[in-house]
Backbone bond lengths (Angstrom), bond angles and torsions (degrees), N, CA, C in turn:
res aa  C-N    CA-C-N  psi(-1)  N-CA   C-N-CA  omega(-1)  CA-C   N-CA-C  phi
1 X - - - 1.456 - - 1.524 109.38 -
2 X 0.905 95.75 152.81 1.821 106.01 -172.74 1.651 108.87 -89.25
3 X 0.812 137.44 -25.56 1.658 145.91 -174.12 1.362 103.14 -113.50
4 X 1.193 148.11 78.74 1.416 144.81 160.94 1.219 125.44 -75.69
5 X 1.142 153.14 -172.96 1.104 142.15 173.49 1.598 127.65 -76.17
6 X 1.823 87.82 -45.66 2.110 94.15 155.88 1.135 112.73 -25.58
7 X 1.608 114.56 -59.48 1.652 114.59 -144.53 1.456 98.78 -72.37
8 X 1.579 111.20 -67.20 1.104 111.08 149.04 1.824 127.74 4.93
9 X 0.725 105.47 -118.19 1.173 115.43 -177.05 1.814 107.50 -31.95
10 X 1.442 133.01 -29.59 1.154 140.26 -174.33 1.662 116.02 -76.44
11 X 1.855 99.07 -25.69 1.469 118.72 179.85 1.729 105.05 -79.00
12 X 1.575 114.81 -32.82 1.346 118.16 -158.85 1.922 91.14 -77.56
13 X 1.422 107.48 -48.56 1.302 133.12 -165.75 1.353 106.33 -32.77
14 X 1.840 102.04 -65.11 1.423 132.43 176.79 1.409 112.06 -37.04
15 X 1.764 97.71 -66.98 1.820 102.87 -161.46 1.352 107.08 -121.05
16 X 1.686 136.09 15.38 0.942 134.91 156.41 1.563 120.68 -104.37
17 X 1.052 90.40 -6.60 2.220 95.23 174.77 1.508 103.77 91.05
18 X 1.441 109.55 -27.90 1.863 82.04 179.68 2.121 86.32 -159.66
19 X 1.073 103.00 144.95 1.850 98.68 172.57 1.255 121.92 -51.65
20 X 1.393 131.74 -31.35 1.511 128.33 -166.91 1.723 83.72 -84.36
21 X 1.402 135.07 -35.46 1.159 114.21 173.96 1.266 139.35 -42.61
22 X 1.462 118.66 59.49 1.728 105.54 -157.83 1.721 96.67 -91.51
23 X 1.034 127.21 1.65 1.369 115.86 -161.61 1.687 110.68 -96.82
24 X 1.726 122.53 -5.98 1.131 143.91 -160.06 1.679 96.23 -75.25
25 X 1.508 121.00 129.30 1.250 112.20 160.43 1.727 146.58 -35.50
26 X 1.370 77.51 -45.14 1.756 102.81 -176.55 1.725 92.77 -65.40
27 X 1.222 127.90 -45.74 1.565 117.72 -151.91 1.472 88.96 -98.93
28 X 1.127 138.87 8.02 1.396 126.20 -163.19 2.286 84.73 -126.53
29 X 1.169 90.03 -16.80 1.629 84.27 179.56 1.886 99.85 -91.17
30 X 1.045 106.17 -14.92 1.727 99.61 -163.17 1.945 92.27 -109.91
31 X 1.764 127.74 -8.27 1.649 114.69 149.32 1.488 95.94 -59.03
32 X 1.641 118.96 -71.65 0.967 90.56 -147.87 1.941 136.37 -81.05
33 X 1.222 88.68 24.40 1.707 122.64 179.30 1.627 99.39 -71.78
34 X 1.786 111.39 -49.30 1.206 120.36 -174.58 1.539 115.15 -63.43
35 X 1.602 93.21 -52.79 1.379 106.56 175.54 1.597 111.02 -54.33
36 X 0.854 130.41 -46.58 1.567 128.12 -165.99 1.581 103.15 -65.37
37 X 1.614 108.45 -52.14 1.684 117.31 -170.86 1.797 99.05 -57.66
38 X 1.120 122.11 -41.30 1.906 130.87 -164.55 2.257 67.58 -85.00
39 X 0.710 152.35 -110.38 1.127 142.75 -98.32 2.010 93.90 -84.63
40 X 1.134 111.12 -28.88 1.851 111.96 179.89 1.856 90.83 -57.06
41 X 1.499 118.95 -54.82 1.455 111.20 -163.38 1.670 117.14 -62.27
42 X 1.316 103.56 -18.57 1.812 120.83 -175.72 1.514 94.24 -76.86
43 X 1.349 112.71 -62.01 1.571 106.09 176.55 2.047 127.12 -45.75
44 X 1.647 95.73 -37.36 1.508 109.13 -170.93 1.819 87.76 -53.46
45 X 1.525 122.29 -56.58 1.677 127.42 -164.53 1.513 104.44 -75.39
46 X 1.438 108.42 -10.50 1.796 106.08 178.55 1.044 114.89 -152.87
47 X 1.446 91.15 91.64 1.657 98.65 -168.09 1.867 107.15 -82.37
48 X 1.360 125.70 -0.20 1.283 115.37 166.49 1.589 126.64 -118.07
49 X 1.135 95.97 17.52 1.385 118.89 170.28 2.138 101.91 -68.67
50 X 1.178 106.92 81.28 1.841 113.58 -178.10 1.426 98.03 -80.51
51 X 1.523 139.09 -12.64 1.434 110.79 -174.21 1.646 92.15 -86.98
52 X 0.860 134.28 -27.43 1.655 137.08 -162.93 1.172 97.84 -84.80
53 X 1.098 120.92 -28.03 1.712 121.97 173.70 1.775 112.42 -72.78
54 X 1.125 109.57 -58.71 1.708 121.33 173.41 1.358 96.55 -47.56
55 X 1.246 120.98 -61.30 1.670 125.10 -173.06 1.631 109.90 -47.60
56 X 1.801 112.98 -45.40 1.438 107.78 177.72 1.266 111.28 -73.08
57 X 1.247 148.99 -49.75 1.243 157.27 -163.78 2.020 95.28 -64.16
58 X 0.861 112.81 -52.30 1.828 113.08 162.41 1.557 108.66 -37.01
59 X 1.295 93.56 -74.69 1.241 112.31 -179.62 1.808 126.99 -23.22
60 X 1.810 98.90 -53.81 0.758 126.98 179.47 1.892 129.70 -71.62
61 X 1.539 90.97 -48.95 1.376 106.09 126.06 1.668 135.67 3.78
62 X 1.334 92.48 -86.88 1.313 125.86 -168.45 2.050 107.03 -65.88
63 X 1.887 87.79 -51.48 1.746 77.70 169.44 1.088 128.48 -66.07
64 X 1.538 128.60 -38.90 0.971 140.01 142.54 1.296 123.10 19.82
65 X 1.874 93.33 -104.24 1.347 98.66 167.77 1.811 138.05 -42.80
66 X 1.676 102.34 -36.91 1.143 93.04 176.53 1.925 114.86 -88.63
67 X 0.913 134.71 -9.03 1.378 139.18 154.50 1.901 108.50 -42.15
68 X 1.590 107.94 -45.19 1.479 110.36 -159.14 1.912 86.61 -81.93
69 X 1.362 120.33 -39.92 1.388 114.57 -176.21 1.399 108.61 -70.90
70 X 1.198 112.38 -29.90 2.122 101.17 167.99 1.413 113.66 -62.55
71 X 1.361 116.88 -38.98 1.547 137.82 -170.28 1.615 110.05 -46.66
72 X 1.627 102.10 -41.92 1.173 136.29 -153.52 1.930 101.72 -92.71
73 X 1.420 106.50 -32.54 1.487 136.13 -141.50 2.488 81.66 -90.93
74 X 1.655 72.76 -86.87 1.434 100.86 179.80 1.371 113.77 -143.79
75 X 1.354 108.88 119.53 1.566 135.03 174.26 1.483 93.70 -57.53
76 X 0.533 128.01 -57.53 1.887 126.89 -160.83 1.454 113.26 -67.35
77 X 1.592 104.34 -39.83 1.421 96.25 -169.56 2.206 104.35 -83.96
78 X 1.703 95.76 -23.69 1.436 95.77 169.45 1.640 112.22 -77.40
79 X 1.228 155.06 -55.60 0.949 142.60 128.29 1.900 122.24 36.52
80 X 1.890 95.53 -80.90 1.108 93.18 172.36 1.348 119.40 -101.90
81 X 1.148 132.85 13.63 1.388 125.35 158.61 1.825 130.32 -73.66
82 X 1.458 82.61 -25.49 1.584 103.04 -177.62 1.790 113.70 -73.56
83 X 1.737 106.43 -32.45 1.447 120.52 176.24 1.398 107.05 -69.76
84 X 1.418 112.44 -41.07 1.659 126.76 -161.09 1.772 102.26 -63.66
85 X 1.982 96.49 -53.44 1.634 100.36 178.99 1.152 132.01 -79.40
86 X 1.516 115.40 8.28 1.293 157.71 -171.33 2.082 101.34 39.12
87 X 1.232 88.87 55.63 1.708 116.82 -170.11 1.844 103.73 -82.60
88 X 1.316 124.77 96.92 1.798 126.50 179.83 1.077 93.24 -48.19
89 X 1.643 108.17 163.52 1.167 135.33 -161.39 1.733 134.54 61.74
């Protein structure tokens, strides 16, 4: 499996300040950063695979929204999170 708990926990570590922190924007915007990059390369080998597609576009969704509520939160810390996950826009 591609998401284990190591990684996990190494993503929260990074951009949430501590692992039990899973609830922090920043670390919950940079899983699903992971998730999207592991799920864009599944699509590149299967391109008719539509539930994995609906699932990314959710997904995507989802960062979305929380990117625009950091935006909203603190400019600075969205700013540099967006350079760090090397995330457009």
């Amino acid at each position: 499996m591609y998401l284990t708990k190591e990684v996990k926990a190494e993503i929260f570590k990074k951009y949430g300040g501590s692992e039990g922190n899973t609830g922090s924007t920043e670390g919950q915007i940079a899983l699903f950063t992971h998730r999207i990059n592991h799920l864009t390369g599944h699509l590149k080998r299967n391109h008719k695979d539509y539930n994995t597609e609906r699932s990314l576009v959710a997904l995507v969704g989802k960062r979305r929204s929380l990117l625009d509520y950091l935006k909203k939160k603190d400019i600075e810390k969205y700013r540099s999170l967006i350079k760090e996950l090397n995330i457009r826009k």
